[in-house]
C-alpha positions in Angstrom: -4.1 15.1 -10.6 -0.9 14.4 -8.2 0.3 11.0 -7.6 2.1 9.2 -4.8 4.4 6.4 -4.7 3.9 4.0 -2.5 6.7 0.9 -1.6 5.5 -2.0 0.7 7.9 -2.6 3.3 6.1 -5.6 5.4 5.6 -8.9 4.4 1.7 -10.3 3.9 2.7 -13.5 5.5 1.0 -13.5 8.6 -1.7 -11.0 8.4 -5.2 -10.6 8.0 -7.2 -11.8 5.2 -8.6 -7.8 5.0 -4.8 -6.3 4.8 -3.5 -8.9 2.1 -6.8 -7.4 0.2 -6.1 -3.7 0.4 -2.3 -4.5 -0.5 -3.2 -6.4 -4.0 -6.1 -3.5 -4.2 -2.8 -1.0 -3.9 -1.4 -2.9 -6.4 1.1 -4.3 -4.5 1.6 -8.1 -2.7 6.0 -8.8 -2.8 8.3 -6.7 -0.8 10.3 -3.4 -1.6 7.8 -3.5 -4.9 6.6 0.0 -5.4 3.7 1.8 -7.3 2.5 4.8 -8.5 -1.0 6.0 -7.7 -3.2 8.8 -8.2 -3.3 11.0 -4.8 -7.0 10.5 -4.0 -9.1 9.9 -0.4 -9.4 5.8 -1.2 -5.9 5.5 -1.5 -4.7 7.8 1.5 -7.4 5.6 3.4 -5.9 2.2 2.0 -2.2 3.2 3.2 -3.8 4.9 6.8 -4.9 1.4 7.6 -1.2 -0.4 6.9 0.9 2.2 8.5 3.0 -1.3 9.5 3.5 -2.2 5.7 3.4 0.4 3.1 5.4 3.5 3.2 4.8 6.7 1.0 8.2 7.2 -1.2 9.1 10.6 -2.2 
């Protein structure tokens, strides 16, 4: 199965309960980490909801 790598770019401080949620369920949670994950529909659904935080790294 592909995979995608993901870097967070924006800081959880500030935000939502619900976003800091999806960003540890990402496996992410400090800035400029970034993570490898299976390219699946959850996933592409988790990074369509923090299009402010998370960019997709090629």
């Amino acid at each position: 199965m592909a995979t995608i790598k993901i870097k967070q770019i924006g800081s959880p401080i500030r935000r939502p309960e619900a976003q800091k949620k999806i960003l540890i369920g990402l496996g992410l949670g400090k800035m400029n980490r970034v993570v490898e994950l299976q390219d699946t529909a959850e996933v592409r659904g988790a990074i369509a909801r923090l299009p402010h935080m998370v960019q997709i790294v090629d």
